[in-house]
Each structure stands twice: as C-alpha cells, then as structure tokens.
C-alpha positions in Angstrom: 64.3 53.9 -30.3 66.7 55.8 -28.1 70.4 54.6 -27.9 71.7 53.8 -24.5 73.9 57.6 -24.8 70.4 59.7 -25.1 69.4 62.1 -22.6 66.0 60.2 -22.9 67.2 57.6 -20.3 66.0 57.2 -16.8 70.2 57.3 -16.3 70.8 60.7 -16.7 67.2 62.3 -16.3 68.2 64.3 -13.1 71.8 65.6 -14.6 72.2 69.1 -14.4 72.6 71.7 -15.9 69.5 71.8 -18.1 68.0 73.4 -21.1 64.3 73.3 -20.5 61.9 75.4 -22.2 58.1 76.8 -21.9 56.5 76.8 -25.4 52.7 78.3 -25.5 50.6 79.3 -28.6 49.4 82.8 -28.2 46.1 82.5 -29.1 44.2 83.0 -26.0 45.1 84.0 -22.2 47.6 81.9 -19.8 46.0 79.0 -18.5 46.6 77.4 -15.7 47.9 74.3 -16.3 50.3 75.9 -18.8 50.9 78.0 -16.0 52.1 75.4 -13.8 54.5 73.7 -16.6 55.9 77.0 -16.5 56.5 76.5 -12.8 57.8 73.1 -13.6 60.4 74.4 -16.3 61.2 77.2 -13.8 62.1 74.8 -10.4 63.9 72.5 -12.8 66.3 74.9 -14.2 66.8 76.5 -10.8 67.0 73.4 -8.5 69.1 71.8 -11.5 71.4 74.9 -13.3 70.9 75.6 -16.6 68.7 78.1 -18.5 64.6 78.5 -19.2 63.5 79.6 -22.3 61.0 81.2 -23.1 59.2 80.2 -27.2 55.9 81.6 -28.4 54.7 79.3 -31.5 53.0 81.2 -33.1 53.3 79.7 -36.7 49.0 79.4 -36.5 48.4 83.3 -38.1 45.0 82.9 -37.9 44.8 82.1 -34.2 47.4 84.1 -32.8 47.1 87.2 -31.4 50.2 89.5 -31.0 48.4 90.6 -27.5 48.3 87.1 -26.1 51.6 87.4 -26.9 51.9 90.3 -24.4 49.7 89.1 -22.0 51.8 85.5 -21.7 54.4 87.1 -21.2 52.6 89.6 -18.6 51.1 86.9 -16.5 54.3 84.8 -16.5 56.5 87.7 -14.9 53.4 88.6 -12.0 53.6 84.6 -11.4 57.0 85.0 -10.6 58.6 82.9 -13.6 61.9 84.2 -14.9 63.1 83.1 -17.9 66.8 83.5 -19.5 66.4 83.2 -23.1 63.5 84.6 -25.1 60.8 85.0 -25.6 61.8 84.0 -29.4 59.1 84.1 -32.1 58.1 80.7 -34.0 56.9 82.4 -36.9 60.3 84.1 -36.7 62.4 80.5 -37.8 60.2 79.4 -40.8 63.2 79.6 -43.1 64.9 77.1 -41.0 62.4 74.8 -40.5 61.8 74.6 -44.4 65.4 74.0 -44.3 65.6 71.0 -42.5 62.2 69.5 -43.7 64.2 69.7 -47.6 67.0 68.3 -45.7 65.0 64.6 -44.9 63.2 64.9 -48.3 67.2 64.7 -49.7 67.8 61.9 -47.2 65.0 59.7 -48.2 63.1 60.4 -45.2 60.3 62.5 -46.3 58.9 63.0 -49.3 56.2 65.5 -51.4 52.9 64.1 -51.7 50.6 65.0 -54.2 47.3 63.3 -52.9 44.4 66.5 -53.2 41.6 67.2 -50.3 39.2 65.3 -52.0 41.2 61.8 -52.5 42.0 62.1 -48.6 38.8 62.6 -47.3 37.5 60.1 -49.4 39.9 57.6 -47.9 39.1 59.1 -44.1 35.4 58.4 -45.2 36.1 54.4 -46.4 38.9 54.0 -43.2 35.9 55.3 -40.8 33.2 52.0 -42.1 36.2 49.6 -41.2 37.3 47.8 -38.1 40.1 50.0 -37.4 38.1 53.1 -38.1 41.1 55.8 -37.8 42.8 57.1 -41.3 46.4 56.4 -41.3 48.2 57.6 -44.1 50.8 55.8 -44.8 53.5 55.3 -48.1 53.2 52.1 -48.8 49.3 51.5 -49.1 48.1 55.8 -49.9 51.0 56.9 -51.6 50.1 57.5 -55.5 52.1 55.6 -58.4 55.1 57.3 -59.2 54.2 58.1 -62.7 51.5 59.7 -61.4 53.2 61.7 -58.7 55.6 63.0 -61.8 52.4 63.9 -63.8 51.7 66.4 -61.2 54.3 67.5 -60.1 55.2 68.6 -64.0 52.0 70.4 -63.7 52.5 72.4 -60.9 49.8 70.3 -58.9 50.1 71.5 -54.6 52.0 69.0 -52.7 52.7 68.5 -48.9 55.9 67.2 -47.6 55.2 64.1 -45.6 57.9 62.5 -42.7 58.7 58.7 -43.6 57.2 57.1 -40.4 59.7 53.9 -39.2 57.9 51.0 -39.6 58.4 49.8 -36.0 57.1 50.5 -32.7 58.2 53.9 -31.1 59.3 53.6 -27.3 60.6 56.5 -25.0 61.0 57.1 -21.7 58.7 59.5 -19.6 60.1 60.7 -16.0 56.2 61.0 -15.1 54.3 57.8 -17.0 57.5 55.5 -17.3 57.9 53.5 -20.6 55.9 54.1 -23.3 55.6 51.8 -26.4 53.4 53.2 -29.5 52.9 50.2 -32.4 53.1 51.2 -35.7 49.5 51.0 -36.4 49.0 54.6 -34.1 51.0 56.5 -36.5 51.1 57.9 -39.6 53.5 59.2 -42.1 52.1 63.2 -40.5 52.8 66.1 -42.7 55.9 68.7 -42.2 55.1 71.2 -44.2 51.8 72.2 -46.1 50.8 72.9 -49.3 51.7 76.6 -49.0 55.2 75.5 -47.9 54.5 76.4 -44.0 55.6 74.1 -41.3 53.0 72.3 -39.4 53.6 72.1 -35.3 55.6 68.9 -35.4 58.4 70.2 -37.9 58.9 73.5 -35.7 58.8 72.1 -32.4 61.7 69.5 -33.1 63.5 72.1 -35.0 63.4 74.7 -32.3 63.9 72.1 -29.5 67.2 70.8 -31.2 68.2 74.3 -32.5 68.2 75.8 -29.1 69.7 72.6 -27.8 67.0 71.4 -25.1 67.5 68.9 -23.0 64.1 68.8 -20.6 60.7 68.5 -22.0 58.2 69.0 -19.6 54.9 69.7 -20.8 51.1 68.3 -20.4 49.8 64.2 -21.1 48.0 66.1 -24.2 51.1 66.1 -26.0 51.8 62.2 -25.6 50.1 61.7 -29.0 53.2 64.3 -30.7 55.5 63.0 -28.7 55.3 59.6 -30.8 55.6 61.4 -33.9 58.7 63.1 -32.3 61.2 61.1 -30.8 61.6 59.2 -35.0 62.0 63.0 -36.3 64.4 64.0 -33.5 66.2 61.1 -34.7 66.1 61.4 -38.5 67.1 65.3 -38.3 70.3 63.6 -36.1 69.3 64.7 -32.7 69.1 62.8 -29.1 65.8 62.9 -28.1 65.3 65.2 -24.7 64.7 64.1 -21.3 60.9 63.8 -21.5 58.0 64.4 -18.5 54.3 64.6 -19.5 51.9 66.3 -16.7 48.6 64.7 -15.8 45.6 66.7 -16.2 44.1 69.3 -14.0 40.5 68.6 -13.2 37.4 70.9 -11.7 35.5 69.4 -8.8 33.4 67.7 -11.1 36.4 65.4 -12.0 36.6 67.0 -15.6 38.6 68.9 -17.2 39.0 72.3 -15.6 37.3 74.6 -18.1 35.3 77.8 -17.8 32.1 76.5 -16.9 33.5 75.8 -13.4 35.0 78.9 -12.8 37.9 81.2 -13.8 40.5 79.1 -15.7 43.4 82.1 -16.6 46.2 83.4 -14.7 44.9 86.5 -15.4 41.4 85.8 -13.5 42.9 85.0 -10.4 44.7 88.2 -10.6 42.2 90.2 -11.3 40.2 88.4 -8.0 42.6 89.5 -5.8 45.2 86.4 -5.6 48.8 87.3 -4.8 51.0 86.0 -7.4 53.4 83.8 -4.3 50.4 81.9 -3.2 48.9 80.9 -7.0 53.2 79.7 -7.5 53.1 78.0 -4.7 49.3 76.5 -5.3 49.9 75.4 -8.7 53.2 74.1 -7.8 51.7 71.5 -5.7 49.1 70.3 -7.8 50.7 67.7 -9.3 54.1 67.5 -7.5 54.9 66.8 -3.8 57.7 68.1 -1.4 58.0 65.0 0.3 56.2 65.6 3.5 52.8 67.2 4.4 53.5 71.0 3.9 51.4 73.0 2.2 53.0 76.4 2.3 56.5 76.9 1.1 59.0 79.5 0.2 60.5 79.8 -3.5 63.5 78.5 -2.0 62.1 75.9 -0.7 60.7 74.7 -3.5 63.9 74.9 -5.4 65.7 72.9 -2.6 63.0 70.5 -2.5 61.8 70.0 -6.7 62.7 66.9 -8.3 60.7 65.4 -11.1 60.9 61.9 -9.1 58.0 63.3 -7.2 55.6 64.5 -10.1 52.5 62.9 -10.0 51.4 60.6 -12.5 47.4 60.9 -11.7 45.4 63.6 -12.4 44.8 66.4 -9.6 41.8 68.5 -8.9 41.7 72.0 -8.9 40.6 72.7 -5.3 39.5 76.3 -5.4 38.5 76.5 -1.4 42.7 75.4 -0.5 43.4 78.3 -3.3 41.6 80.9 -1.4 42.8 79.7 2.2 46.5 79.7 0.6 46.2 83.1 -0.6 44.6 84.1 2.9 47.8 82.6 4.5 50.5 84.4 2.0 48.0 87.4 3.0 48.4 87.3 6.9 52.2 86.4 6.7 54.2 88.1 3.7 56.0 91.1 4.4 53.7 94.7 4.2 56.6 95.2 1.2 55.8 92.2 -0.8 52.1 92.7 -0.2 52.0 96.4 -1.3 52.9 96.5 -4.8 50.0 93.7 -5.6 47.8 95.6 -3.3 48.3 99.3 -5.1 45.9 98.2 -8.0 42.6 97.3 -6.1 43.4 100.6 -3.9 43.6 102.9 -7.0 40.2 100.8 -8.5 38.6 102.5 -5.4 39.4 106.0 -6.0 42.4 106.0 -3.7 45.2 106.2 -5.3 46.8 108.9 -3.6 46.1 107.8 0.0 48.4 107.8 2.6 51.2 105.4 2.7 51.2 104.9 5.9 47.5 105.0 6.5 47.0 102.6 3.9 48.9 100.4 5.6 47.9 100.8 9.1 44.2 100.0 7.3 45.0 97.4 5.2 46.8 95.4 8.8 43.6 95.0 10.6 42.0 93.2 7.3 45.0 90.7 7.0 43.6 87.8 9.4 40.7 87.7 7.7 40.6 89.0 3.9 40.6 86.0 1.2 42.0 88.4 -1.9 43.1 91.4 -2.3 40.1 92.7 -3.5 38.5 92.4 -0.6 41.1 94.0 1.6 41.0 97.2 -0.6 37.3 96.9 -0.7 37.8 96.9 3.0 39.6 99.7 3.3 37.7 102.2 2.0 35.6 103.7 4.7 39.1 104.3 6.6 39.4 107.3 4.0 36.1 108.4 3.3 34.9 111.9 5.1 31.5 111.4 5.4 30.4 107.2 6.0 26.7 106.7 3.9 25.1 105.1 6.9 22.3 102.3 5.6 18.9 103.1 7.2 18.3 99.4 6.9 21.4 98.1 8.5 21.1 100.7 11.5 17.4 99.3 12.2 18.2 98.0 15.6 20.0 100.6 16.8 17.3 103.3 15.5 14.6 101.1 17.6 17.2 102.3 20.9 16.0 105.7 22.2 19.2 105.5 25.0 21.7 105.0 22.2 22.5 108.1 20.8 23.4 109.7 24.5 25.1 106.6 25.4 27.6 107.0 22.4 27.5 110.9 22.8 29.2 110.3 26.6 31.5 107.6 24.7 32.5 110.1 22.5 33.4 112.5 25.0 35.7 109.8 27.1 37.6 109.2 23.8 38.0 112.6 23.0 40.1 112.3 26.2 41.7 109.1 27.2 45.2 108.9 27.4 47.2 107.1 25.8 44.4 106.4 22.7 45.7 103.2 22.6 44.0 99.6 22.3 43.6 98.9 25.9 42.7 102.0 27.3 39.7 101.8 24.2 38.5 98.6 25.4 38.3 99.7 29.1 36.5 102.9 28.6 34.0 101.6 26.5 33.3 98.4 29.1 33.2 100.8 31.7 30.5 103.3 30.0 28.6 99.9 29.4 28.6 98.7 33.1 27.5 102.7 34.3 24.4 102.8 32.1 23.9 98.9 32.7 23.7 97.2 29.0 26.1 94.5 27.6 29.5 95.8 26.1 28.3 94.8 22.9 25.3 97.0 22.8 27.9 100.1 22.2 30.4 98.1 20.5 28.2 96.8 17.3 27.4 100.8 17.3 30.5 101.8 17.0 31.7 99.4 14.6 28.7 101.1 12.1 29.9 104.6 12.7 33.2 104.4 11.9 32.7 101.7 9.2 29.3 101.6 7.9 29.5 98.2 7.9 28.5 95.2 10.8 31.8 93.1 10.0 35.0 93.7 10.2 38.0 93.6 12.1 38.2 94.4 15.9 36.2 96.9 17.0 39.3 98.7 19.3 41.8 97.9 16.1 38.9 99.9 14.3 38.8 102.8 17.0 42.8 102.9 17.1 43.5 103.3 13.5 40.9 105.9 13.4 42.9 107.8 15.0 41.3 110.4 18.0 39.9 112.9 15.5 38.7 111.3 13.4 36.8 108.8 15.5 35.4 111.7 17.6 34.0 112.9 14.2 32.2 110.1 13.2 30.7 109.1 16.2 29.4 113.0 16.2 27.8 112.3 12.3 26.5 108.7 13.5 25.2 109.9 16.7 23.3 112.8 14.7 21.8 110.5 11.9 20.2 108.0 14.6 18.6 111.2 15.8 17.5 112.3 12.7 16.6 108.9 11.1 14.5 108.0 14.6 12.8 111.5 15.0 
C-alpha cells in the first residue's frame, strides 16, 4: 500500500540519517530480546547518523510500574545504549492521540461504535463454531443499523472509536522477512480508542512514531500482527509508513521461547551474576545479526563500522548461555583494569570490602582474570587476599593433617621467604623446588600447602602469583597460623 516515495522501500532502507526509536512497556524488568532491539536501534543510528529515542508506553495504568520505568532506563545505560531524545512518557500524549483518532472519525475513516460486551462476545462465541473460527469485526457485516446507532448514542450508551479497515490486502516491505502480503480476511476494523476515551496501543504507536518523525522501525516478529493494522493507519493519518525490520525470536536450548524456566531472562540477572555490561552488548548483538566473517568478539566501533540491517537474520537464534559466559570470561581477561573496575566495585563492597586498597584490589583481582567467568566470582575470589585470619576447613586440610613432616617442612619454607631476595616470582618458584628436592618429596607436596594457607581454598590461580601478591609479610604470617593449626588439628 506504500507509494514508490515511502521510506518503506527496499530503495532507500539503508539512507542515513535515521530516526529510530526503542519503545518498551514498563511493566516488568528489561528483557533480553528487547535488550538487543535496543542494540539494534543503537548501531543503526550510529553506523547511519541520526538520533535514538527513547519512548516508554505506558498508556496500560494497570500494568505499569513507574519503577520499571526506572529500572529500563537503568539497565539500558549499564548495557551501554545511549539514547538522544527521551525518555518521553506515552501516557504523557493522550490528548494528542485523542486528537488525531477524532481527526479520521471527521474524515470518514473511523467511526464510534456502539456494539456492548455482551453482543461482541456473543458474536466471538457463533464466529468460534464456524470454519474460519477467528472474530473479525468488521463494518459492513457487525456494524449496527444506523437508527439504532442514533438511539444510543441519544442516550448516552458507551461507544468505542473503531479505524475503517481498507478492504484490500495490506503489503509492506520488511528489511528482515522481505515482502509481506496480509488479505483482508486477517484484519479487522481494531479499535483506537475505548469506551473511556483512552487510546488503545495501535492509535499511540502510529501517533508517536509520526509525531516524532521516525523513520526506522526495528522491533521483534511479535509485532508483525500490528504492523498490518499499521501501515493503513499511517496512511489514513497522512504519514509514509517507516523503514520497517522485524527480529526473529530468541530461543532457550530447548528451542522455545527463552523464558524463566530456562534460566535468567533480564538484563538485570545477568548483572547481578557478574556479566560485564561490553560482553552481554556484544553477545546480544550477535544473536541475530552477523559481521560478515567468523568473529566473535568485537569492539563498539567495530560493530558500528560493521552493522547493516542487510545482515540481520531472518531465523530464530538460540540463546547459548555456555558462549555467554566464555564471552564475558574473554572481555574479563582483556578489557582495561579501568573499564573493569567500576563493574567490579559492587561485588567487592557485597563482600565487606569496600574500603580495600586500590591498588591491592587490583593486584588481587589480576591473578583471577584468566580464569574467573563473572565478576562475582572474581570478588568472591578475592577475598581471602584481605582477610587477617584465613578460617582453615578441617576437612579440606585432611591430607595434609595425615603428614607428620609437613608442618616443619613449611616452617623451613617460611623462613627462606622471610629472606629471599628479590620476593619476586622466580626466585618463589626456585626456593620452594629447592626445599622440595632437600627433604626429597614432589614440589607439589609444599605447593598444594601453601596454596591452603594463604587462601583457604585448593583452587585458584598460580600458586607463586598467590605467594607474590601476598606480599613478604603477609605470607610469612600465614604460613606461621597454617603451620600452627596442622599442629593443633593433628595433635
């Protein structure tokens, strides 16, 4: 139904610059796929110019929560997603979308309609025993005689303004599924404002898209079914229809749709885990779209360079939680100590060390980055590195408590490394291999002991790491209180 001059035209899809918005309903915390048509909106402005908006619609008072509001907003800025206009309010514009829905009932293309509840579902009941089973309203076959229609009206009777479907097929063109070509028999004449005079989802959206002049549409395959009812009341309120692109699905492992009962579903979950905001971007950003070549981990620039909405995927991807984690592993080992810090700084304080050392936090935190998956289990990690006493677990020390030689092999250790110079990786290794080779046991029969005194713990990063970010003192310490509970545990 769009002329040859629309913006809804594979012909001028990719022009730049763009107005292209991110639209979510507050009532409930930032999922993830909305998440990633955030991401969508955000490398489209950015690789193409223009500006991202930012709407809540919020016109559903009984489902919308001012704090989702807040929180939306929240987990959008930690992603990374900047937007340059907004957030506006919905519920703030109903004036103006009464406005224009009086506007097409003064055209001739809507009208009031005075059919109750009850006559409705009665016809929803008798359209459900028939072939075609879905209730369509439509004009010429529901409406009620005009006489009657006056008669209520003159009473007062509730009525609902209803948009005047076009009796033909409805076609538009999606930058993701192609050509799309909805028959008549689909649609319905669909309500623009209620009973109560409030405007249903389908007037605001149009309104606020042409009002705020967007050109880019990009949003999730759910929204197909509006997106019919759309493109005819774009073009009855005089508007091109925008540049359209409707996402596929994101599925769970179990090939349905992601939901809680596979696992965390919110931006905010995968925060609260321990992801870094970078690595869910760049996750999300490549389920569903690809760069063009095999890479898995790119910069923001990179993805601005590389985004075009030619390469958005048409099929449905699957929420691989197992790449998420390795991801986040990766942005982990390799981002700046700067850009991991401030993300960091939360999980520290949850551990009751909040005013630990910069720069011993940091030297700590280093020896967890090849291996830590979140950042919760780096700061986990951390914490015997600031602890004064270590709670050493009788159970976990049962082999070395079954050693009688143990405790005066890491008293003589302790001694060397109250010494050696420079207390530096190295020199660590080497006095602790040579101490093994004197007494005639395997390096790792001091090494797995001296992991547990300074840590507590049997895993962990490199045991000589471990001793050297200890520092002299305090490793001299703890190998004093570890060598003294073996003795006391095994007496």
């Amino acid at each position: 139904m769009a002329d040859s001059t629309s913006p809804n035209t594979p012909e001028t899809a990719l022009q730049g610059p763009v107005r292209a918005r991110f639209a979510p309903s507050p009532t409930g915390f930032l999922h993830v796929g909305g998440a990633r048509t955030a991401i969508y909106n955000d490398l489209l402005r950015q690789s193409l110019g223009g500006a991202f908006i930012l709407r809540i619609e919020d016109t559903d008072r009984e489902r919308s929560d001012e704090a989702m509001t807040r929180q939306i907003q929240s987990a959008l800025q930690w992603l990374g997603t900047a937007w340059d206009e907004g957030p506006y309010l919905q519920s703030e514009r109903l004036a103006r979308h009464r406005e224009r829905a009086e506007e097409l009932v003064r055209a001739d293309k809507a009208y009031r309609c005075y059919r109750t509840k009850e006559e409705l579902d009665a016809m929803r009941e008798e359209a459900a025993g028939t072939e075609a089973g879905a209730f369509r309203y439509r004009e010429a076959s529901h409406r009620l005689p005009k006489e009657e229609e006056e008669r209520r009206a003159a009473a007062g009777e509730p009525s609902v303004v209803r948009f005047r479907m076009p009796l033909g097929n409805v076609t538009f063109h999606d930058l993701v599924r192609g050509d799309m070509d909805v028959p008549p028999d689909a649609l319905d004449d669909f309500v623009l404002l209620r009973s109560d005079d409030t405007p249903t989802y389908h007037l605001s959206v149009v309104v606020d898209d042409i009002d705020m002049e967007v050109t880019h549409v990009v949003r999730g395959e759910d929204h197909l079914v509006n997106t019919a009812k759309h493109v005819p009341l774009f073009e009855a309120l005089g508007a091109a229809v925008p540049t359209l692109a409707h996402l596929p699905l994101i599925l769970g492992p179990d090939k349905k749709r992601l939901s809680k009962r596979t696992g965390a579903t919110s931006v905010e979950e995968f925060r609260e885990q321990g992801v870094l905001p970078q690595a869910l971007y760049n996750f999300l950003a490549l389920l569903g779209w690809s760069p063009g070549d095999d890479r898995e981990i790119l910069s923001r620039q990179e993805m601005v360079e590389l985004f075009t909405v030619e390469r958005l995927n048409s099929s449905a991807a699957v929420f691989d939680r197992e790449k998420l984690a390795w991801m986040n592993q990766q942005y982990i080992q390799h981002l700046p100590w700067e850009e991991i810090e401030p993300h960091l700084r939360p999980f520290v304080e949850e551990q009751g060390l909040g005013d630990a050392d910069p720069d011993r936090l940091r030297q700590a935190a280093e020896l967890f980055r090849p291996r830590a998956e979140t950042l919760r289990e780096m700061a986990e990690g951390v914490v015997p590195y600031f602890l004064e006493t270590i709670p050493y677990d009788p159970e976990l020390c049962g082999k070395f408590l079954q050693d009688p030689d143990l405790p005066g092999h890491l008293e003589t250790l302790r001694d060397r490394y109250a010494e050696v110079e420079p207390f530096e990786i190295e020199p660590l290794e080497q006095v602790l291999r040579d101490l093994a080779e004197e007494v005639g046991v395997k390096a790792g029969a001091l090494i797995h002991p001296l992991r547990m005194a300074l840590s507590g713990t049997k895993k962990g990063p490199g045991v000589f790491d471990l001793v050297h970010a200890q520092g002299r003192e305090r490793t001299v310490r703890l190998l004093g209180e570890f060598i003294g509970f073996l003795r006391r545990a095994g007496s």
